[in-house]
C-alpha positions as CSV (number, residue, x, y, z in Angstrom):
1,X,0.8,-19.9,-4.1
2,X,3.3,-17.6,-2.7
3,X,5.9,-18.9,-5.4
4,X,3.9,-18.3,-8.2
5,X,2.7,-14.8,-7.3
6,X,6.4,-14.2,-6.5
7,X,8.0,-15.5,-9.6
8,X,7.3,-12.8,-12.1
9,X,8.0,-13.7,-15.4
10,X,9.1,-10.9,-17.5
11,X,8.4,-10.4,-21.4
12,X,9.5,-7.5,-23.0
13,X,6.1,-6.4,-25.4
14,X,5.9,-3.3,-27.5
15,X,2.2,-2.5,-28.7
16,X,2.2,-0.9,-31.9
17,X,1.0,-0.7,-35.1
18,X,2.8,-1.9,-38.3
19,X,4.0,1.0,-40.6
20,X,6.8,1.0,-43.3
21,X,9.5,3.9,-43.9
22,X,8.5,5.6,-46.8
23,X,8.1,2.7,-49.5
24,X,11.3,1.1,-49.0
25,X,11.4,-2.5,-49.0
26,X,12.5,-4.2,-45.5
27,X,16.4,-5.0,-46.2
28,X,19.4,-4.5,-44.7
29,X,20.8,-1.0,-44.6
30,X,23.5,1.3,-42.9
31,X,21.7,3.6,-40.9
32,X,23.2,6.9,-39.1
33,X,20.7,8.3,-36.2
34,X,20.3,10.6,-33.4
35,X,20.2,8.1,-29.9
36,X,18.8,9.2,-26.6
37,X,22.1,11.1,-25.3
38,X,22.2,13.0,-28.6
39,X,25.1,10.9,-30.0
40,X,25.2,10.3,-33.7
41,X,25.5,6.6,-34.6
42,X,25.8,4.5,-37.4
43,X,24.7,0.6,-37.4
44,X,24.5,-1.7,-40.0
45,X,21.1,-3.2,-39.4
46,X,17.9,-5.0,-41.3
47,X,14.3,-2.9,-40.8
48,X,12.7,-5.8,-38.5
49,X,9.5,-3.6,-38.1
50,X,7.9,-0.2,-37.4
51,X,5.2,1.2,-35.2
52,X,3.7,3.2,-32.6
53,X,4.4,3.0,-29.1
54,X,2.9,5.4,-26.2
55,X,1.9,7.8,-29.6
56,X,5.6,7.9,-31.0
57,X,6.6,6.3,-34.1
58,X,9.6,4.0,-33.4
59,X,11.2,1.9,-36.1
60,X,13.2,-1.6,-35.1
61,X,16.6,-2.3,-36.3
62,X,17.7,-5.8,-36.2
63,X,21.2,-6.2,-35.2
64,X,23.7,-8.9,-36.8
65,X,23.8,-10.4,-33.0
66,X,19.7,-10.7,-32.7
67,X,19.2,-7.3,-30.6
68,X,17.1,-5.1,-31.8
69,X,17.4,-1.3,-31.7
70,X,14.2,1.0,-31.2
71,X,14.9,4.3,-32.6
72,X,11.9,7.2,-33.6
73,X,11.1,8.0,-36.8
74,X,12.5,11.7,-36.7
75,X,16.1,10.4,-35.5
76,X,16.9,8.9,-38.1
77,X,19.5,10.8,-40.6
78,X,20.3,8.7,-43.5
79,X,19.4,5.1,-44.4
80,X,22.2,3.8,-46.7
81,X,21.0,0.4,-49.2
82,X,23.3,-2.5,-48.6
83,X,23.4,-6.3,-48.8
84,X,22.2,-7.9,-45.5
85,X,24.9,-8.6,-43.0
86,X,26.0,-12.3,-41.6
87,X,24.3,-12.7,-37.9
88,X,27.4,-12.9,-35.8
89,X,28.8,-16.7,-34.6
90,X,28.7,-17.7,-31.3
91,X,32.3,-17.4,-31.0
92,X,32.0,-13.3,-32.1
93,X,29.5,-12.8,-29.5
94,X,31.5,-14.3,-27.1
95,X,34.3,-11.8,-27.6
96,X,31.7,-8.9,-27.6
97,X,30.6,-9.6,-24.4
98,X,34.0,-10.0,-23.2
99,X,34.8,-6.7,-24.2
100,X,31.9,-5.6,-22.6
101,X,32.1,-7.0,-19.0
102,X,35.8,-7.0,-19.0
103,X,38.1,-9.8,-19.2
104,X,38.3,-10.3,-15.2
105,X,34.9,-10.2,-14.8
106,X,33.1,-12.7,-17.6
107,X,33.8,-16.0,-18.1
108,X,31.6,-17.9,-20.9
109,X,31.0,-21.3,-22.1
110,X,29.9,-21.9,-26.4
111,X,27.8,-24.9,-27.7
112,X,26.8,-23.5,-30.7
113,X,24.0,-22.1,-30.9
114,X,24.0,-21.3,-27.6
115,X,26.6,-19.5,-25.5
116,X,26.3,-19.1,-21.6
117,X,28.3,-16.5,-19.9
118,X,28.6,-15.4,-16.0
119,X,29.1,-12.3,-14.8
120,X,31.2,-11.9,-12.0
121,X,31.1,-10.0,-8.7
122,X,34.4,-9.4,-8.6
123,X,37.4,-11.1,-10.1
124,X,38.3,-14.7,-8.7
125,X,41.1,-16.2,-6.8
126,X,43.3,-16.8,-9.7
127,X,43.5,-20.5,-8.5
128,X,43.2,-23.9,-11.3
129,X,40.6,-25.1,-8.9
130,X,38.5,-22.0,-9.0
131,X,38.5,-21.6,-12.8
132,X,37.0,-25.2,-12.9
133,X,34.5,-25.0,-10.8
134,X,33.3,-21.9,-13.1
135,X,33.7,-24.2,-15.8
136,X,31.8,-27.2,-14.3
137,X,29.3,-24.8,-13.4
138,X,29.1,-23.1,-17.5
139,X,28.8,-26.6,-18.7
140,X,25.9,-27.5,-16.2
141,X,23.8,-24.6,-17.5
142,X,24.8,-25.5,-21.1
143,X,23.4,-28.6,-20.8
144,X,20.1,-26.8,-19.1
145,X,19.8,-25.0,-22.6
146,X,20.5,-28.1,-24.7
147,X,17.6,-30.3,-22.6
148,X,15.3,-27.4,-23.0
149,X,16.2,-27.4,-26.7
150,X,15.6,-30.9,-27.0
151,X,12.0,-31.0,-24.9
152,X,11.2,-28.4,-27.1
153,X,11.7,-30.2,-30.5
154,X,10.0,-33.4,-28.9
155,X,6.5,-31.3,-28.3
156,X,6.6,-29.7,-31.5
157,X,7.0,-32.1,-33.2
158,X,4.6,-34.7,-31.4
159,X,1.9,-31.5,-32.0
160,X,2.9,-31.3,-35.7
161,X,4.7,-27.8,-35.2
162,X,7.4,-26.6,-37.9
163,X,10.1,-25.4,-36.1
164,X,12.5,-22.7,-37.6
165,X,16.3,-23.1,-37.7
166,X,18.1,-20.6,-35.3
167,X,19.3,-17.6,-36.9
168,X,21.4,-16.2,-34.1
169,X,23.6,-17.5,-31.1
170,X,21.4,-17.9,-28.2
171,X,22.8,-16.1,-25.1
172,X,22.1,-16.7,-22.0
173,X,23.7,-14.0,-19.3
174,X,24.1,-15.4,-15.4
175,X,24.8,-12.4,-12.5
176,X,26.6,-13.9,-9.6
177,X,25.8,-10.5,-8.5
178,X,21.9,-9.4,-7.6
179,X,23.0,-5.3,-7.4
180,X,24.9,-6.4,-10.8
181,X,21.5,-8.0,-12.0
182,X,19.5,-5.4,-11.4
183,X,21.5,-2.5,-12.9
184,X,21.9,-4.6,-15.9
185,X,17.6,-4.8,-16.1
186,X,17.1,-0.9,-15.7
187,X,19.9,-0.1,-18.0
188,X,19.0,-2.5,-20.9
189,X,15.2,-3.6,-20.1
190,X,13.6,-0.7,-18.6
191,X,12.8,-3.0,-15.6
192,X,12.9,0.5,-13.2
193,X,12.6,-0.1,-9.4
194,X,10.9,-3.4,-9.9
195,X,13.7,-4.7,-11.1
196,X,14.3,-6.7,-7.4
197,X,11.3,-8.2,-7.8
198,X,12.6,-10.0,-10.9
199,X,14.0,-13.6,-10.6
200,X,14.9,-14.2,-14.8
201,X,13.7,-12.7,-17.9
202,X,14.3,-13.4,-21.5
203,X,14.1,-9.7,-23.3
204,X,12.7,-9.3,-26.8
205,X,15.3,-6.3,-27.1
206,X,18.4,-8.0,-26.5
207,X,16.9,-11.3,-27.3
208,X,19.1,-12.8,-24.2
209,X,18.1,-14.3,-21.2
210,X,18.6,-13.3,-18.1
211,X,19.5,-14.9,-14.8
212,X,20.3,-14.1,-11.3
213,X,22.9,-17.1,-10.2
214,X,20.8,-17.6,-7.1
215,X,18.1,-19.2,-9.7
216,X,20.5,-21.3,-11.5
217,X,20.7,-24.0,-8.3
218,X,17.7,-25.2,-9.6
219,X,17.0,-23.5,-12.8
220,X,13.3,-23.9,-11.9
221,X,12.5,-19.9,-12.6
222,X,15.4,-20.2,-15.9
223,X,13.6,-23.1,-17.8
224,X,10.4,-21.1,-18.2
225,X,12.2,-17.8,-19.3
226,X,14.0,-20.4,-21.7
227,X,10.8,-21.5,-23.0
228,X,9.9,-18.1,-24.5
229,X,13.1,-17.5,-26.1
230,X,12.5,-20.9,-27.6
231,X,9.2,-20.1,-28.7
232,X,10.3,-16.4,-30.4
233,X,13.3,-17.8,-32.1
234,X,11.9,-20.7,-33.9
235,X,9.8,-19.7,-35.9
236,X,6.5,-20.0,-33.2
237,X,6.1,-16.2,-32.9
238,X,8.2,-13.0,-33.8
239,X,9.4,-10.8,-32.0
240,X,6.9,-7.3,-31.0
241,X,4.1,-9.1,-32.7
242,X,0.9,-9.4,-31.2
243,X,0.8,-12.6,-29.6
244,X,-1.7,-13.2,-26.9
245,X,0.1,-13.3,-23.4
246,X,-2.1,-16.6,-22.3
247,X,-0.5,-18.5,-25.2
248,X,3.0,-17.5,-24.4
249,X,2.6,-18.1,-20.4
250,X,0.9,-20.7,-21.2
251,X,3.0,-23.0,-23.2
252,X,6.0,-21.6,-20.6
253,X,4.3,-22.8,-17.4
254,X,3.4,-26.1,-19.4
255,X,7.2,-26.8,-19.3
256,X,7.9,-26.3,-15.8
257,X,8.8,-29.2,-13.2
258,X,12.1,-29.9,-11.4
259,X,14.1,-27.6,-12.8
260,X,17.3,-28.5,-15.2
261,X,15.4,-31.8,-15.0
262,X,12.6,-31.5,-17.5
263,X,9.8,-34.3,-17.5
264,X,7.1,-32.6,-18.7
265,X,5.2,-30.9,-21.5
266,X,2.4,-29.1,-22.4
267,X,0.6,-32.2,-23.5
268,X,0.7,-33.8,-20.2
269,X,-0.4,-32.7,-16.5
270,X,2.2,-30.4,-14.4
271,X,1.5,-31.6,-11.4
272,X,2.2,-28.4,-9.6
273,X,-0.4,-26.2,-11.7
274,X,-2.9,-29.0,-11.0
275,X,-2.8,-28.5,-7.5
276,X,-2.9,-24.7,-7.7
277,X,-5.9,-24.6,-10.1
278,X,-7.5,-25.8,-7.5
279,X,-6.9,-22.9,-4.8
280,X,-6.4,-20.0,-7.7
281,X,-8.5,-17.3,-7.4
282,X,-11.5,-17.5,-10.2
283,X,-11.1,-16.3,-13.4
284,X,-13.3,-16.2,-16.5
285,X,-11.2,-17.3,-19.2
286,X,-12.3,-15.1,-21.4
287,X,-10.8,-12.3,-20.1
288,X,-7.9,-14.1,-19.7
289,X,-8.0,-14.7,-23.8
290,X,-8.9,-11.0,-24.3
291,X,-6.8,-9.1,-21.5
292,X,-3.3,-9.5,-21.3
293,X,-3.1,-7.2,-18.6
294,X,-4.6,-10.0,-16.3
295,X,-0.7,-10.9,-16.2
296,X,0.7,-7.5,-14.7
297,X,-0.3,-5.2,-11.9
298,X,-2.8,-7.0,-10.1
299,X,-3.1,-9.2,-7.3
300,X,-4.4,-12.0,-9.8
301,X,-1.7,-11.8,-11.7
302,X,-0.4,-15.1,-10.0
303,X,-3.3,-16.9,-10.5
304,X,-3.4,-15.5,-14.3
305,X,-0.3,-18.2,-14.9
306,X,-2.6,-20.9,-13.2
307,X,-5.1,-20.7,-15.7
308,X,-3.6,-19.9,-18.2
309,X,-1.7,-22.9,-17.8
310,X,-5.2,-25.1,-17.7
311,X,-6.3,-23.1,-21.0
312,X,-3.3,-24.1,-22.6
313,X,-3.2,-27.8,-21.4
314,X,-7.5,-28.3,-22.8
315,X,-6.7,-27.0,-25.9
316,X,-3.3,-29.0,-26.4
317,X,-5.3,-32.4,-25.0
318,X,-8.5,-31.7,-26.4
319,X,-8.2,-29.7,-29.6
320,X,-5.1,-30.6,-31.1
321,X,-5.8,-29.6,-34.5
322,X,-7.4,-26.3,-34.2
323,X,-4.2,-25.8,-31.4
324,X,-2.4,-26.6,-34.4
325,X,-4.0,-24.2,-37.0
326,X,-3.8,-21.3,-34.0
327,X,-0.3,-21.5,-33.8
328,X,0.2,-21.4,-37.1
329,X,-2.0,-18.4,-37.4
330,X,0.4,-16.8,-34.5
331,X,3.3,-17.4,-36.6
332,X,1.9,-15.2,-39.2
333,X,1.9,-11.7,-37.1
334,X,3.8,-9.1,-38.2
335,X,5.8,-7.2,-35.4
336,X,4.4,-4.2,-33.9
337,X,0.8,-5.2,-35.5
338,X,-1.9,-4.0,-33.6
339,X,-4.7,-6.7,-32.4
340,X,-7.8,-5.0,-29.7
341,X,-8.6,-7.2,-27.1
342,X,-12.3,-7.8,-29.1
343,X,-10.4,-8.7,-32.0
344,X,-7.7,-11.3,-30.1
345,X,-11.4,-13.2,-28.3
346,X,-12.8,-13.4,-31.7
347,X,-9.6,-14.7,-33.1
348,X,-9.3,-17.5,-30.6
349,X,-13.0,-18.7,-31.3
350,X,-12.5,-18.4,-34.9
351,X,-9.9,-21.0,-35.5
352,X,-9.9,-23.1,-32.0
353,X,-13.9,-23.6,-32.8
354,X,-14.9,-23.0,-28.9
355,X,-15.1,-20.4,-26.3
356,X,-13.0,-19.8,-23.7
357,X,-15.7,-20.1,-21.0
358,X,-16.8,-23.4,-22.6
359,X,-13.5,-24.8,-21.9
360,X,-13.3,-23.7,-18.6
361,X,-16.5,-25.1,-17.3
362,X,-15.1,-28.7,-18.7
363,X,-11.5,-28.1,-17.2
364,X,-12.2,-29.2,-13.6
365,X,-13.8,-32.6,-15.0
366,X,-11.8,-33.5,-17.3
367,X,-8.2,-32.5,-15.4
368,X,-9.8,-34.9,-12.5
369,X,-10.4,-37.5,-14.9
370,X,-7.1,-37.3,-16.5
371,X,-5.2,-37.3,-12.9
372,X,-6.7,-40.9,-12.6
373,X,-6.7,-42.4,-15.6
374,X,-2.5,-41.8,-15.6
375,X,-2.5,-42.4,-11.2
376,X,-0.8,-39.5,-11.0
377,X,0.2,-38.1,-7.5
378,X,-0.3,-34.5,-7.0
379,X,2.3,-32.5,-4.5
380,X,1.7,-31.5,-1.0
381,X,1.0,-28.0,-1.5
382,X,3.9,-25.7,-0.6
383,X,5.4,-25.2,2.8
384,X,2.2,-23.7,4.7
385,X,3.7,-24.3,8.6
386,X,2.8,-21.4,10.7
387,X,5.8,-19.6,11.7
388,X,7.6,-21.0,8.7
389,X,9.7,-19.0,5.8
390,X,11.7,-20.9,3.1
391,X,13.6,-18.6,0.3
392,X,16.3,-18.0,-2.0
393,X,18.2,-14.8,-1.8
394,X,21.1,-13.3,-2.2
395,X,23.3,-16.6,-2.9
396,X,21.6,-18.3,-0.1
397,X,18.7,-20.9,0.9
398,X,17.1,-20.4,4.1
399,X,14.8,-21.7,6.2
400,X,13.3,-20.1,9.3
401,X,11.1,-21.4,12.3
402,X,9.9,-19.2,14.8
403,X,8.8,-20.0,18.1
404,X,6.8,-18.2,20.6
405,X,4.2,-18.8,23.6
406,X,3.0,-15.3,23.5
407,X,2.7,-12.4,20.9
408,X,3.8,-9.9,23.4
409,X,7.3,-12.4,23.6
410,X,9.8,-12.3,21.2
411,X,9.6,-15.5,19.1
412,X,12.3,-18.1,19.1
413,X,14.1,-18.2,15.7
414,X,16.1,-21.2,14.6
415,X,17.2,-22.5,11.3
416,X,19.9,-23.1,8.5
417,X,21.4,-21.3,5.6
418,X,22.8,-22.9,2.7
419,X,26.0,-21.3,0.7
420,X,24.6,-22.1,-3.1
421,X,27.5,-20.3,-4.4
422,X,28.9,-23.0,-7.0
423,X,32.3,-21.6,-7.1
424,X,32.9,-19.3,-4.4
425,X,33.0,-19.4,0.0
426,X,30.5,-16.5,1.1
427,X,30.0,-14.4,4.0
428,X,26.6,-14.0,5.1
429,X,24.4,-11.6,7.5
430,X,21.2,-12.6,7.8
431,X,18.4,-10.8,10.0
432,X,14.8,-12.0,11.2
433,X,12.8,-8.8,12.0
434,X,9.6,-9.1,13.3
435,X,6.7,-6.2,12.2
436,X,6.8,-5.4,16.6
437,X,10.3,-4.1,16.0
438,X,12.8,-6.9,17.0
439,X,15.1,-9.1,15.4
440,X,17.5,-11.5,15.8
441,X,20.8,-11.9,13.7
442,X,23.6,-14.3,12.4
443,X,27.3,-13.4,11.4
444,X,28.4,-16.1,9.6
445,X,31.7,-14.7,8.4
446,X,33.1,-17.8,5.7
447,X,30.6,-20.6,5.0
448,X,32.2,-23.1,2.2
449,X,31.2,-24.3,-1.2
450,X,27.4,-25.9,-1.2
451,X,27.9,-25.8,2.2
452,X,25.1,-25.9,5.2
453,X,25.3,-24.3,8.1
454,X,23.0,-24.6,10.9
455,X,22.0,-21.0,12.8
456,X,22.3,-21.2,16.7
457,X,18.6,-20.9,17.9
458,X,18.4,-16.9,19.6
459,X,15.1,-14.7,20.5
460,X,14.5,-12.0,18.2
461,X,14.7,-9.6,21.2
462,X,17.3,-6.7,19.5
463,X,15.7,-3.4,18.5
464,X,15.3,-2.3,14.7
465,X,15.9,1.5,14.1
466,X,12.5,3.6,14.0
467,X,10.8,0.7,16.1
468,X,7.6,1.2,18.4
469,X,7.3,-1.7,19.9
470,X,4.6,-4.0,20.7
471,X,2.8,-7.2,20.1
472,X,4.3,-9.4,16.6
473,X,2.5,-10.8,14.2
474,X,4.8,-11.3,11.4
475,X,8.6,-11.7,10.7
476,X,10.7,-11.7,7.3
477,X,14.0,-12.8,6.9
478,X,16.8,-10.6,5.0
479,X,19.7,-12.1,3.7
480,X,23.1,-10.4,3.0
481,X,26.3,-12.0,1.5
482,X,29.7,-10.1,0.6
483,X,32.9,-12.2,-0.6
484,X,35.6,-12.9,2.3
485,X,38.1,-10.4,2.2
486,X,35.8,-7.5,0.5
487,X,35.1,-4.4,2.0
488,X,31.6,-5.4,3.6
489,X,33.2,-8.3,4.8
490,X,35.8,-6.6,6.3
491,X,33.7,-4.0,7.8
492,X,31.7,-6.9,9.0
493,X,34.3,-8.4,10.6
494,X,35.3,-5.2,12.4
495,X,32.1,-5.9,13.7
496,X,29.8,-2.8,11.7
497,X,27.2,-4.9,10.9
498,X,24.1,-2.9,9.8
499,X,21.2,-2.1,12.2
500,X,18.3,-3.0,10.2
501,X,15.4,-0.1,10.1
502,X,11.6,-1.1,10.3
503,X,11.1,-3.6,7.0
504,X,9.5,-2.6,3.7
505,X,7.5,-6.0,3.6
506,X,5.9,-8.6,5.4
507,X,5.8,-12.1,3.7
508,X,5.0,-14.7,6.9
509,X,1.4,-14.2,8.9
510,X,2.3,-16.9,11.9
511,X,-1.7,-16.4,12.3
512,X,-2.4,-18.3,9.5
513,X,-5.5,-16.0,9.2
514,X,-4.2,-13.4,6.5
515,X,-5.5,-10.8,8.3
């Protein structure tokens, strides 16, 4: 479970309510306003839709590469009428964001419609070899978009859904850097601090998605975040409008298996949400229907994709049809409408012709019943070994054992780290601290391409800074990578490597008790 609750998928929502300017028509105009720093600027952009957000009036301007600007009503100068400009090719976007990262630090590969773009730590080594191992790796992730493109158009069609044509390129942005990644999400998203919690996100502002290259090994976090700009840019929903957040996890979660390899669809039983349904936490589907804010800010919220998931799949196996008619309802909302969580329960009976709780009384039965009838095999849960962590981070796999007779002596730490870098050796710290205090550490100063490296076995027996000491219950594991011949890796090698402090988080509980 520890996956799920830690793979927050992120969806840009506005709630507002739908409001013209003045009695214009919606077209494409020049508009000149006021932005945040004060700055007077003109865009040539079509009205996508206005509303209210947090008691402000904002109005959306849809930009000829698929953004969308949010601008109040007050700043706004001068609206100018004029014929309603091209969306830009894949090829312009491509030099726009070139411009934008800098030449040395964004490479890109184009299959119209979609483009997919890295953004670099820091420049590369100027070698032919390098440059095509970026280009293998651009490829590999354009095929990632095309199968997701394809998988989609199989379901919808099998379900009897019209699919739109794209109207813009389809960008999807990779950060070889995580700080990079993370700046990028506060400065364009809003993500704030949380913004490390964040694997991928596809943003109905920039309507890009987002990836840390750390996710892109396996593109397991990727294809669901690809999923929801599939379903907002053809023709499924728009953009700010009031779409339920159980449909749209949903029919994301519904996608999900083995990453870049995608063998599964809503229609059919993801094995992984079949075994967690059965451990979730209980939810009345009702209040997942009504409340979207089941999906944020809570403890449930993991357990909110779970059954939303098993909403999703009953109404898809069961009420085909009426799925059909509710999507096409969906398709239908204006952006920045306004819908009260009454209203979106009422709307779900109305056309699916059953309650949410009805379902979810059935949906134990008739998943067991389905798992038979196709002799499918579901998955050992998830790495549950006491003493055991297994992550991603920081351009690294790891995975950590810990060993120890006695809580009052420092456990015994072995393991391996993985370099998942697809085009680059990496230098690597990586720290086990322990909530008594201690840690143990690895300076691994160039570890090659894919390569595995296996971590001597030590005792986490060193002192953390602003330790008390005592018994240890818990450990986490902190990875840190720098690029040979940087400053961090020279400082590294100069043997400064940082003194970790007490840690923020604790993730393993060698107890197995929770407590």
């Amino acid at each position: 479970m520890n996956q799920t609750i830690a793979r927050l998928f992120l969806s840009l929502f506005v709630i507002a309510v739908s409001l013209p300017i003045g009695n214009s028509t919606l077209q494409a105009d020049i508009f000149t306003y006021v932005d945040e720093s004060g700055e007077t600027v003109t865009l040539e952009a079509s009205l996508y839709g206005s509303g209210k957000r947090r008691g402000e009036m904002l109005h959306g301007l849809l930009k000829p590469d698929g953004s969308i600007v949010l601008v109040p009503q007050g700043k706004i100068k001068k609206r100018e009428l004029k014929a309603a400009p091209k969306p830009l090719t894949v090829e312009q976007m491509s030099e726009d964001l070139t411009q934008k990262f800098g030449k040395e630090k964004f490479r890109f590969h184009l299959e119209s419609p979609f483009l997919v773009g890295v953004v670099l730590a820091a420049p590369l080594d100027g070698s032919d070899r390098t440059e095509l191992r970026v280009k293998t790796f651009l490829e590999k992730a354009g095929r990632f978009m095309q199968n997701v493109d394809v998988i989609f158009e199989t379901y919808s069609r099998k379900m009897g859904i019209e699919l739109a044509e794209y109207e813009f390129p389809m960008a999807m942005l990779i950060f070889e850097s995580d700080a990079d990644f993370e700046a990028f999400g506060k400065e364009t998203a809003g993500l704030g601090d949380g913004a490390e919690n964040i694997l991928a996100y596809y943003s109905h502002v920039s309507n890009n998605l987002i990836l840390r290259m750390s996710e892109c090994s396996s593109f397991e976090t990727p294809l669901h975040e690809a999923i929801h700009l599939q379903t907002t840019n053809r023709g499924l929903v728009k953009r700010f409008a009031p779409v339920p957040t159980w449909f749209m996890e949903g029919i994301a979660t519904g996608f999900e298996g083995k990453g870049d390899r995608i063998n599964v669809s809503p229609d059919r039983i993801n094995t992984h949400y079949a075994l967690m349904s059965g451990i979730a936490k209980l939810l009345n589907w009702g209040e997942v229907v009504a409340l979207d804010g089941v999906f944020s800010g809570s403890i449930l919220s993991g357990d909110a994709y779970v059954h939303a998931w098993g909403l999703h799949w009953m109404l898809v196996t069961e009420h085909p049809t009426e799925y059909l008619k509710y999507v096409q309802n969906l398709s239908t909302k204006e952006p920045f409408a306004e819908i009260s969580p009454k209203e979106q329960y009422e709307e779900f009976v109305e056309i699916l012709k059953v309650r949410p709780e009805e379902l979810q009384l059935k949906f134990k039965v008739q998943l067991i019943q389905a798992i038979l009838e196709s002799k499918l095999k579901l998955p050992p849960l998830d790495d549950k070994y006491v003493h055991l962590e297994k992550h991603k981070q920081e351009m690294a796999i790891v995975k950590m054992s810990a060993t120890s007779y006695s809580p009052s002596l420092p456990p015994r730490i072995e393991g391996w780290l993985q370099n998942i870098s697809p085009f680059r050796p990496m230098t690597f710290h990586i720290t086990v601290l322990t909530d008594a205090g201690t840690y143990a550490e690895w300076y691994l100063p160039e570890v090659g391409i894919r390569r595995k490296i296996k971590l001597k076995p030590q005792n986490a027996s060193k002192i953390m800074r602003g330790a008390t000491g005592g018994k240890w219950r818990t450990y986490h594991v902190e990875v840190e990578s720098a690029y040979p011949g940087s400053e961090t890796a020279q400082a590294w090698a100069a043997g400064k490597l940082p003194i970790p402090e007490v840690p923020r988080r604790v993730q393993v509980d060698p107890s197995g008790t929770g407590q």
